[in-house]
KOLZAVEX-328877 format. One record per residue: residue number from 1; residue in one letter; chain; x, y, z of N, C-alpha, C, O in turn. Coordinates in nm, 2 decimals. Each point is the difference from the previous one (the first is absolute). Last residue first. Example, Ala and Ser with C-alpha at 12.3 -4.5 7.8 and 13.67 -1.06 7.14 Angstrom:
NUBA  num  residu  chaine     npx     npy     npz    capx    capy    capz     cpx     cpy     cpz     opx     opy     opz
NUBA    2       s       A    1.28   -0.22    0.71    0.09    0.11    0.00   -0.08    0.11    0.08    0.05    0.11    0.01
NUBA    1       a       A   -0.02   -0.68   -0.02   -0.09    0.12    0.00    0.09    0.12    0.00    0.10    0.00    0.07
This chain:
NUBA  num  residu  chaine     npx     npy     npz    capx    capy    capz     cpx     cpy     cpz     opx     opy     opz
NUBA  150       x       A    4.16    3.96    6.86   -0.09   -0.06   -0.08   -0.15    0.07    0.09   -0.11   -0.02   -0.03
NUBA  149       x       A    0.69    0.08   -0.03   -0.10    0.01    0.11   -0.12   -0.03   -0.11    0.01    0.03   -0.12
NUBA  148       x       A    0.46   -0.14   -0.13   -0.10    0.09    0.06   -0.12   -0.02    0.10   -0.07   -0.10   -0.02
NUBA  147       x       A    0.60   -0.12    0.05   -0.17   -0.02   -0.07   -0.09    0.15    0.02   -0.01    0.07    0.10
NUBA  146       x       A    0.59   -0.12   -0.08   -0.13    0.00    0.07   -0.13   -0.01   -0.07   -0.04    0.08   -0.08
NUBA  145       x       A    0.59   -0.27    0.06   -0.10    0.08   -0.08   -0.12    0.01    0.11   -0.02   -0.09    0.08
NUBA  144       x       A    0.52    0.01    0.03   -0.14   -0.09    0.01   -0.06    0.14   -0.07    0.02    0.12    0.01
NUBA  143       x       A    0.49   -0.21   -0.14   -0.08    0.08    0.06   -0.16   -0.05    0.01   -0.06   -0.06   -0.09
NUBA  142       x       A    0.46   -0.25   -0.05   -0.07    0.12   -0.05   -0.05    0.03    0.18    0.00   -0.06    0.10
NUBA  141       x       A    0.45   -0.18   -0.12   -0.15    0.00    0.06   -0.07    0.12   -0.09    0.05    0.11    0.01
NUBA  140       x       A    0.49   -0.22    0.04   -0.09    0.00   -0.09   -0.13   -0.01   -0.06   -0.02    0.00   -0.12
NUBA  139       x       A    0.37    0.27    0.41   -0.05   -0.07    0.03   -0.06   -0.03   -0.13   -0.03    0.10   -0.07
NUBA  138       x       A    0.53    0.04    0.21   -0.16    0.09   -0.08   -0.11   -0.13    0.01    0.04   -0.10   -0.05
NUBA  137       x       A    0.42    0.07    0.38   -0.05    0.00   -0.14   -0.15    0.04   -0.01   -0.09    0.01    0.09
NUBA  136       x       A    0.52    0.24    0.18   -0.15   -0.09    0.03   -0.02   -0.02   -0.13    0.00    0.09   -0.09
NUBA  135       x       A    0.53   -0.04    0.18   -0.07    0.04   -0.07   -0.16   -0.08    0.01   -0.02   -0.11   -0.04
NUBA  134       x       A    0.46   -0.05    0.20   -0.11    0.09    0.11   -0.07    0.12   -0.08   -0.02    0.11    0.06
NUBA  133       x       A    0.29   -0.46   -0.35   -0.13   -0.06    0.15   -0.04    0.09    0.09   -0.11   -0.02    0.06
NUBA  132       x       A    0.40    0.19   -0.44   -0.15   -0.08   -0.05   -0.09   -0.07    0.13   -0.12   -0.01    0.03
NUBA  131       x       A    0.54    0.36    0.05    0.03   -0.13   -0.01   -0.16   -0.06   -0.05   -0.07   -0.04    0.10
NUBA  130       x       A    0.34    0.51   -0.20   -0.09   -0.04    0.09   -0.06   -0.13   -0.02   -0.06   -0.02   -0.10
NUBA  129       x       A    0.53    0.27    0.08   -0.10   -0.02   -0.10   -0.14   -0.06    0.09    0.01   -0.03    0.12
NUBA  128       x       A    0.43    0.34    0.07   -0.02   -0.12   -0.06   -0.12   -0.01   -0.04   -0.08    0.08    0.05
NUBA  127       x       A    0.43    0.30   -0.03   -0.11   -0.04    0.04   -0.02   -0.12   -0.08    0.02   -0.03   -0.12
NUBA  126       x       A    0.46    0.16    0.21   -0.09    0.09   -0.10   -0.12   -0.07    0.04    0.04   -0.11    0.05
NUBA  125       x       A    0.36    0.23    0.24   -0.04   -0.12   -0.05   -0.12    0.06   -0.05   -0.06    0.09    0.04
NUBA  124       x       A    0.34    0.18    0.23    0.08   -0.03   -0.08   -0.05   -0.12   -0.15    0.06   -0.02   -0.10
NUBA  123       x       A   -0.18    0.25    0.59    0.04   -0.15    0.01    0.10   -0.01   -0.16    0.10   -0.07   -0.01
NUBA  122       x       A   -0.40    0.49    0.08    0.18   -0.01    0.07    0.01   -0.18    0.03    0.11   -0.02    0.07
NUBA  121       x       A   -0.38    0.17   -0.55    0.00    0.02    0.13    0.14   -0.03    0.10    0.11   -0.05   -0.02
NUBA  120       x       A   -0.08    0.17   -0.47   -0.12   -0.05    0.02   -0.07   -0.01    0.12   -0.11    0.06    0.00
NUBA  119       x       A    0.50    0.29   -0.12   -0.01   -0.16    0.07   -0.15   -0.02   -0.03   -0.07    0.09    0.02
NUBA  118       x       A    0.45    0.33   -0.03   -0.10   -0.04   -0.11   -0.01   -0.16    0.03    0.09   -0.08   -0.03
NUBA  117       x       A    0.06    0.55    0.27    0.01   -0.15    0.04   -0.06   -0.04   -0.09   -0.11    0.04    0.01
NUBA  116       x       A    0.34    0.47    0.09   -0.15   -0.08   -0.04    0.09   -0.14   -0.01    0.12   -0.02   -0.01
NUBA  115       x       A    0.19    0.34    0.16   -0.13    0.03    0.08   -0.12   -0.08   -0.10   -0.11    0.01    0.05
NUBA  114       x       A    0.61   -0.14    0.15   -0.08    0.04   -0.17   -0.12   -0.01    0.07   -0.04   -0.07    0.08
NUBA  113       x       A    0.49    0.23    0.17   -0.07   -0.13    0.00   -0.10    0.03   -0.11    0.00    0.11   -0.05
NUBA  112       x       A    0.53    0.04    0.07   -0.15    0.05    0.04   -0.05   -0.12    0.00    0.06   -0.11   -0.03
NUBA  111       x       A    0.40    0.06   -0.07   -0.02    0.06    0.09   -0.15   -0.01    0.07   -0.03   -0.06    0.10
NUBA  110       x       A    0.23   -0.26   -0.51   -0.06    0.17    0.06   -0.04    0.00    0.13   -0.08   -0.09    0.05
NUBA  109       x       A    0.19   -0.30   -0.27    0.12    0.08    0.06   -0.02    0.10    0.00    0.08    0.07    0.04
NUBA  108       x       A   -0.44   -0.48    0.07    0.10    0.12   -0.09    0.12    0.00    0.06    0.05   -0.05    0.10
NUBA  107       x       A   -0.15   -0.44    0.00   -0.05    0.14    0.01    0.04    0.06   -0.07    0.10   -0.03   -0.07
NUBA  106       x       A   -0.22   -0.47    0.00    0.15    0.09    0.00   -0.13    0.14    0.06   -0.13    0.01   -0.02
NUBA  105       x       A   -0.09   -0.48   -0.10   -0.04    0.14    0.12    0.15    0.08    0.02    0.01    0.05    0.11
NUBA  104       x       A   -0.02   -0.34   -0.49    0.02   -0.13    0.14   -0.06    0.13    0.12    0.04   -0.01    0.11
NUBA  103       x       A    0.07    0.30   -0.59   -0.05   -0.12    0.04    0.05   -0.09    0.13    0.11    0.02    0.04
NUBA  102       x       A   -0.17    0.50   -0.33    0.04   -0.10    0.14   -0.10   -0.10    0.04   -0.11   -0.01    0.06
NUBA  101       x       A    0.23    0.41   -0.42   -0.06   -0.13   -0.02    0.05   -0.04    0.13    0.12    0.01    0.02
NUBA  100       x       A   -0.11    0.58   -0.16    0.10   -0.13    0.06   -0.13   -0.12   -0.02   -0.12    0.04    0.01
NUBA   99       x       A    0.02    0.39   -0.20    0.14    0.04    0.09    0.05   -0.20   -0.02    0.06   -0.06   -0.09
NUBA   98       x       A   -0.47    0.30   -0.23    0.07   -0.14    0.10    0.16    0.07    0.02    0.08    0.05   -0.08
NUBA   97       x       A   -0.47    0.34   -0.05    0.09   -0.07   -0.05    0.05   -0.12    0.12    0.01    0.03    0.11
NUBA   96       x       A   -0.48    0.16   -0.27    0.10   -0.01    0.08    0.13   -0.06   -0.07    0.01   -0.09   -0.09
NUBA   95       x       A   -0.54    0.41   -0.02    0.15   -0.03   -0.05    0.05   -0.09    0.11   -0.05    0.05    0.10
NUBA   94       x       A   -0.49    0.04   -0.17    0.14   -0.01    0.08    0.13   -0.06   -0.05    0.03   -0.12    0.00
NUBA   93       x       A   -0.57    0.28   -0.09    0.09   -0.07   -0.05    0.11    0.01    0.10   -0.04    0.07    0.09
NUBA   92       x       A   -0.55   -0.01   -0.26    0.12    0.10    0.09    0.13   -0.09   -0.01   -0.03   -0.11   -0.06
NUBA   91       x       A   -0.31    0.18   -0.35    0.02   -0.13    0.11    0.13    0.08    0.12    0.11    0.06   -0.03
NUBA   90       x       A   -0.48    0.18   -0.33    0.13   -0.04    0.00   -0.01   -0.03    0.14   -0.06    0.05    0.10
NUBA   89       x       A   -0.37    0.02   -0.47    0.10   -0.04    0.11    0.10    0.01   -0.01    0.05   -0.01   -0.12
NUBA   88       x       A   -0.52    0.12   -0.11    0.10    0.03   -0.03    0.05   -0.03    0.16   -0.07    0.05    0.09
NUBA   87       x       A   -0.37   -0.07   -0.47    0.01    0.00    0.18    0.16   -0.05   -0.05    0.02   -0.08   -0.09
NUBA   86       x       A   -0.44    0.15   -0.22    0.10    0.06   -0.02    0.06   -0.01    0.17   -0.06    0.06    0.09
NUBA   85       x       A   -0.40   -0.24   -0.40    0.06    0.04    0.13    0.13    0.02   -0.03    0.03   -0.06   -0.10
NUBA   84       x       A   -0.53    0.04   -0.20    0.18   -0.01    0.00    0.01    0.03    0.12   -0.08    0.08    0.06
NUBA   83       x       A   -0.40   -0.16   -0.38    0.06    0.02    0.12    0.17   -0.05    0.02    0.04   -0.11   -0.04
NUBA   82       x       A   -0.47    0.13   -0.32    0.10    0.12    0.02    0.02    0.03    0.12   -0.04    0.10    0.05
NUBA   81       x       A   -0.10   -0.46   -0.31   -0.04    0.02    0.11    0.05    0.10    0.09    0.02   -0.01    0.12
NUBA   80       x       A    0.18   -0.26   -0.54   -0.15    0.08   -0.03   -0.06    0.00    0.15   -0.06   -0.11    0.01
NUBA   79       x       A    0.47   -0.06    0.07   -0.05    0.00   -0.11   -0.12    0.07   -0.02   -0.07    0.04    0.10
NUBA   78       x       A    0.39   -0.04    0.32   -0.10   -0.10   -0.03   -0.02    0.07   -0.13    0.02    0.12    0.01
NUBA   77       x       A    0.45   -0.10    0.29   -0.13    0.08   -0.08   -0.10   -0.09   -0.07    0.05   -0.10   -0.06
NUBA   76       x       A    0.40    0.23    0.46   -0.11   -0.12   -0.06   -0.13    0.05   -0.09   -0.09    0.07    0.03
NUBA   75       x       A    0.62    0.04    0.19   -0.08    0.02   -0.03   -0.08   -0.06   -0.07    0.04   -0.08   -0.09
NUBA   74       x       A    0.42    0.14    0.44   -0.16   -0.10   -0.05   -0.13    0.14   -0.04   -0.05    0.09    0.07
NUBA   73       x       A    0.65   -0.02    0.03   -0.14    0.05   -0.06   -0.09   -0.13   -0.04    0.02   -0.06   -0.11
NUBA   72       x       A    0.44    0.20    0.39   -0.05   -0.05   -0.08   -0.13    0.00    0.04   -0.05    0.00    0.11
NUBA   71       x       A    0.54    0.21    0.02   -0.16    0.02   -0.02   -0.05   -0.13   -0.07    0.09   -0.06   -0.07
NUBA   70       x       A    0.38    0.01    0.29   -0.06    0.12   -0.06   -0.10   -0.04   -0.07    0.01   -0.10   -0.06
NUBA   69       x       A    0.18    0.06    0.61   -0.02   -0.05   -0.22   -0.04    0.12   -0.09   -0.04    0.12    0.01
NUBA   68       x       A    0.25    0.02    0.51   -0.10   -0.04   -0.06    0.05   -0.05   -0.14    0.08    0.04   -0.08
NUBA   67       x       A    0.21    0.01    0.56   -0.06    0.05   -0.15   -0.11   -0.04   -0.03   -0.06   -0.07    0.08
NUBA   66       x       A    0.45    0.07    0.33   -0.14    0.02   -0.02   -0.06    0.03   -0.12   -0.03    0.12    0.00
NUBA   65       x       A    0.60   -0.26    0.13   -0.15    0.09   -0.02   -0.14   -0.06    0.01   -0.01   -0.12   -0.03
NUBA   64       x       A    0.44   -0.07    0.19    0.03    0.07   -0.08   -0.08    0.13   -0.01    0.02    0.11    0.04
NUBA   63       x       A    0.07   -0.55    0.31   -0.11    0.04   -0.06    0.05    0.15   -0.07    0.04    0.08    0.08
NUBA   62       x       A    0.23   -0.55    0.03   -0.01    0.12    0.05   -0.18    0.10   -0.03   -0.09   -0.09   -0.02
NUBA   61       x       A    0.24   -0.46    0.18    0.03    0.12   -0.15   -0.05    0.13    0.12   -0.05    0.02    0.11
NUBA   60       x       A    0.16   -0.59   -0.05    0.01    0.12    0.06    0.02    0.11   -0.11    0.10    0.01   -0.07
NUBA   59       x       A   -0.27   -0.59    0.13    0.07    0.10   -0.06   -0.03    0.14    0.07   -0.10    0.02    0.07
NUBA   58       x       A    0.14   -0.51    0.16   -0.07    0.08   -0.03    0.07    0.05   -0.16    0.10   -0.05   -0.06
NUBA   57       x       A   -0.16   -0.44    0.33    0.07    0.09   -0.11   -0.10    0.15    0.02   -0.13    0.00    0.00
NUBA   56       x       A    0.04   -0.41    0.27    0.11    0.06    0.07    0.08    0.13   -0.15    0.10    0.07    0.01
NUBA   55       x       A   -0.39   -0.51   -0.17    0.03    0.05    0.13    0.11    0.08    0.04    0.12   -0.02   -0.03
NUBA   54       x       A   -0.42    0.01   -0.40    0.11   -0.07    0.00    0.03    0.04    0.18    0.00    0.12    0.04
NUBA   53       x       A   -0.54   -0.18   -0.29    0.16    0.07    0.04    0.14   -0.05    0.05    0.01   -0.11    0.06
NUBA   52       x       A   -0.42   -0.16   -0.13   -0.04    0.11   -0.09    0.13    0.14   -0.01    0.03    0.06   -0.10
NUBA   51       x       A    0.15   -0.38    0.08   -0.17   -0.09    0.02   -0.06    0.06    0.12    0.00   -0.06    0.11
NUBA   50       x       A    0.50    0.20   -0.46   -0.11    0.03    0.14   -0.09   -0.09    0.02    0.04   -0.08   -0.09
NUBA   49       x       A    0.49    0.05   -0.18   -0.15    0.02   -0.03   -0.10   -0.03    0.11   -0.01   -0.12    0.05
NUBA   48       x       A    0.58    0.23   -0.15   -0.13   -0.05    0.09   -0.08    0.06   -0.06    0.00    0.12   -0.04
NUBA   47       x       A    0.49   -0.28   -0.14   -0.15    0.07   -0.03   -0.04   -0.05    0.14    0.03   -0.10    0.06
NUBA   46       x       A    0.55    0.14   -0.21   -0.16   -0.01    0.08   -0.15    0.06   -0.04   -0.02    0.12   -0.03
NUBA   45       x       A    0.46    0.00   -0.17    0.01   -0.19   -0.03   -0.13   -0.05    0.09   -0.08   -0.09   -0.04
NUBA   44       x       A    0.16    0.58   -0.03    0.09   -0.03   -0.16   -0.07   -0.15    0.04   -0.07   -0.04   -0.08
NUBA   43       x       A   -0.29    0.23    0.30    0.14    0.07    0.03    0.05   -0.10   -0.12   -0.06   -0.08   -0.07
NUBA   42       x       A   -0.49    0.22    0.21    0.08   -0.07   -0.06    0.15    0.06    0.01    0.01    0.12    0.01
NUBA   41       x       A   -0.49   -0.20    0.19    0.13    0.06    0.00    0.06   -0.06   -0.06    0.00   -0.13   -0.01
NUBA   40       x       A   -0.56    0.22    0.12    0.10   -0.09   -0.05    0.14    0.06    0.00   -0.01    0.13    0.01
NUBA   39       x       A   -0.44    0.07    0.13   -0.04   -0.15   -0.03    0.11   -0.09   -0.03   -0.02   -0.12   -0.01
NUBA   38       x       A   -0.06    0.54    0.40    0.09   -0.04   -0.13   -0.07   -0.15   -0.02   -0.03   -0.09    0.08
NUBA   37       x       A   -0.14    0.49    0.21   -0.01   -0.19   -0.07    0.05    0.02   -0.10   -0.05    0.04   -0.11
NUBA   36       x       A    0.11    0.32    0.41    0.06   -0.13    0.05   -0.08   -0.08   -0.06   -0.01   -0.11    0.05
NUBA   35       x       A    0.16    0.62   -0.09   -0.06   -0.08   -0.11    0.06   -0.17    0.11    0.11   -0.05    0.01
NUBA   34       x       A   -0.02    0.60    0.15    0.01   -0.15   -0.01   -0.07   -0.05   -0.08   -0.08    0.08   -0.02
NUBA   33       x       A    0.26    0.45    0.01   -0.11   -0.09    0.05    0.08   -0.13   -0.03    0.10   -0.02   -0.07
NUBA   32       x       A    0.03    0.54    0.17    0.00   -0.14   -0.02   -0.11   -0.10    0.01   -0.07   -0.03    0.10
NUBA   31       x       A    0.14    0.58   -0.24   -0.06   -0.06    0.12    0.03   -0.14   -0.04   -0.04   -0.03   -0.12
NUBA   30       x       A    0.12    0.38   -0.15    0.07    0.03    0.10   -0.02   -0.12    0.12    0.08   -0.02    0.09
NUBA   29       x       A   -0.49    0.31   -0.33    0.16   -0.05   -0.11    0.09    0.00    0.09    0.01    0.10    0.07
NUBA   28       x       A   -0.49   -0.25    0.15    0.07    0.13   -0.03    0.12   -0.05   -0.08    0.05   -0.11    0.01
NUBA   27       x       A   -0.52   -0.18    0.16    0.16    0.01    0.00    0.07    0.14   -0.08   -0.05    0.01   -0.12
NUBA   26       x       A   -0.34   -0.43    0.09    0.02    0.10    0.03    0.16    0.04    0.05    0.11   -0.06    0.00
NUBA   25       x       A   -0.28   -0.17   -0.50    0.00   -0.01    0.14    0.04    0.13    0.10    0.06    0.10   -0.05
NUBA   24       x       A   -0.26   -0.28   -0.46    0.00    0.12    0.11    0.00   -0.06    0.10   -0.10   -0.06    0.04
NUBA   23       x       A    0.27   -0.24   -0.44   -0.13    0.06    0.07    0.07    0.06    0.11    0.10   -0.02    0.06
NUBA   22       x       A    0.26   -0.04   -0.38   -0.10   -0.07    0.07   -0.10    0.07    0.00   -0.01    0.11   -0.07
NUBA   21       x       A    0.48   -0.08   -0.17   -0.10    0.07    0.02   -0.09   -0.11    0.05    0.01   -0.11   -0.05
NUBA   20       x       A    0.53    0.09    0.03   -0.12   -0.08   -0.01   -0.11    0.07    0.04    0.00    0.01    0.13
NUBA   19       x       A    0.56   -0.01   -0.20   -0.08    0.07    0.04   -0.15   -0.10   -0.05    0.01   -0.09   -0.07
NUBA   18       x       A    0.56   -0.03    0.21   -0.13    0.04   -0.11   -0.16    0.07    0.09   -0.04   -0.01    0.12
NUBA   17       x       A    0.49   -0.13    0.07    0.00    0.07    0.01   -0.10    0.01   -0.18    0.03    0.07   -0.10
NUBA   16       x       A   -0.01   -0.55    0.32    0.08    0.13    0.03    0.04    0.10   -0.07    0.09   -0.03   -0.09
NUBA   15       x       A   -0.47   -0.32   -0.06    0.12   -0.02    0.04    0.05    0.18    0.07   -0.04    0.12   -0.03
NUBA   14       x       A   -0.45   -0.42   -0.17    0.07    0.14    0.05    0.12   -0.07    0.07    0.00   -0.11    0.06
NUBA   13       x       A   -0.50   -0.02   -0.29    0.16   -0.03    0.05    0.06    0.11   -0.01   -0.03    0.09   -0.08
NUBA   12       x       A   -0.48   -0.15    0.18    0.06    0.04   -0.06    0.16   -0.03    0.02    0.04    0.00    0.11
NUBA   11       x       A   -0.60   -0.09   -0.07    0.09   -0.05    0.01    0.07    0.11   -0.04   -0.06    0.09   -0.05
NUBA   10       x       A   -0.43    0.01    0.22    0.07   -0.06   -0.14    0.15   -0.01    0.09    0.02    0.05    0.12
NUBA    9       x       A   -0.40    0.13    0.14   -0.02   -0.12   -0.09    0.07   -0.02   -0.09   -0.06   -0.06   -0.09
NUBA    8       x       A    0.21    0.34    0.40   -0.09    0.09   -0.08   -0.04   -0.12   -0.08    0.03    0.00   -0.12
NUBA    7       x       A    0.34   -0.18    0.29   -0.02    0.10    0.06   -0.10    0.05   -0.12    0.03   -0.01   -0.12
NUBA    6       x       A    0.39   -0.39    0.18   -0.18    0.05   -0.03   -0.04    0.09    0.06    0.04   -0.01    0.12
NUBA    5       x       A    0.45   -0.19   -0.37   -0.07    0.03    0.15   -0.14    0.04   -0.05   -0.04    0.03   -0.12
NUBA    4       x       A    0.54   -0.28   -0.03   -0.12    0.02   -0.03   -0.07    0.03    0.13    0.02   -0.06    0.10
NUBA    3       x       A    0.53    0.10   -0.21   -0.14   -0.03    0.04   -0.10    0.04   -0.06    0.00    0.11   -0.06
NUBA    2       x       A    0.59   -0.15   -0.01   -0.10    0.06   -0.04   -0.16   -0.07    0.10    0.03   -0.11    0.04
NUBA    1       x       A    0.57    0.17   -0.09   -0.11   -0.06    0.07   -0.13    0.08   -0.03    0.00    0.12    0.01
């Protein structure tokens, strides 16, 4: 049984007991977390696919380490204008490893409760779009010009 899940703006599939670097979440090595928009499930003969999430599916991982990327370097140089910037990053990171897939709302089988919650909000439902009619229309009226005083 394998899933697709979202977290840190990108997608990722992940099945039981693999590992998957994310965006920095919070949380100490050791610490469980939840992942609850799953976008899809898949098992040997059943698919569920989400609109926008699949109901009642979590995934459950562990959190491994705290790491950092590795470096990368933007540098920009203008041509005859003897000007260069040199500016250097690494992306903070997070190892976890997927303990368990639980789908229809199944509970863990860990013991503990998972201390981060990764949800778009607590209803669960991703924000809706903003409907063109209660949007005020732009008026199309010039502006009154004023005469010079004489």
């Amino acid at each position: 049984m394998f899933a697709v899940i979202k977290t840190g703006g990108k997608q990722y599939k992940v099945a039981a007991d693999s590992k998957i670097t994310v965006m920095s979440l919070e949380g100490e090595a050791g610490a469980k977390v939840t992942f609850a928009e799953v976008l899809a499930l898949f098992d040997g003969e059943a698919t569920q696919i989400g609109a926008p999430f699949v109901a009642g599916a979590t995934v459950v991982g562990e959190i491994v380490e705290q790491t950092r990327g590795a470096k990368v370097i933007a540098f920009k140089k203008r041509r005859r204008k003897n000007s260069k910037r040199k500016r250097g990053h690494k992306q903070d990171l997070t190892i976890v490893r997927i303990v368990e897939i639980l789908a229809d709302g199944a509970e863990s089988s860990a013991a503990s409760e998972p201390v981060t919650v990764e949800s778009a909000d607590p209803t669960g439902t991703a924000p809706m779009a903003v409907e063109p009619s209660s949007v005020p229309a732009e008026t199309t009226e010039q502006p009154s010009v004023l005469e010079p005083a004489e």
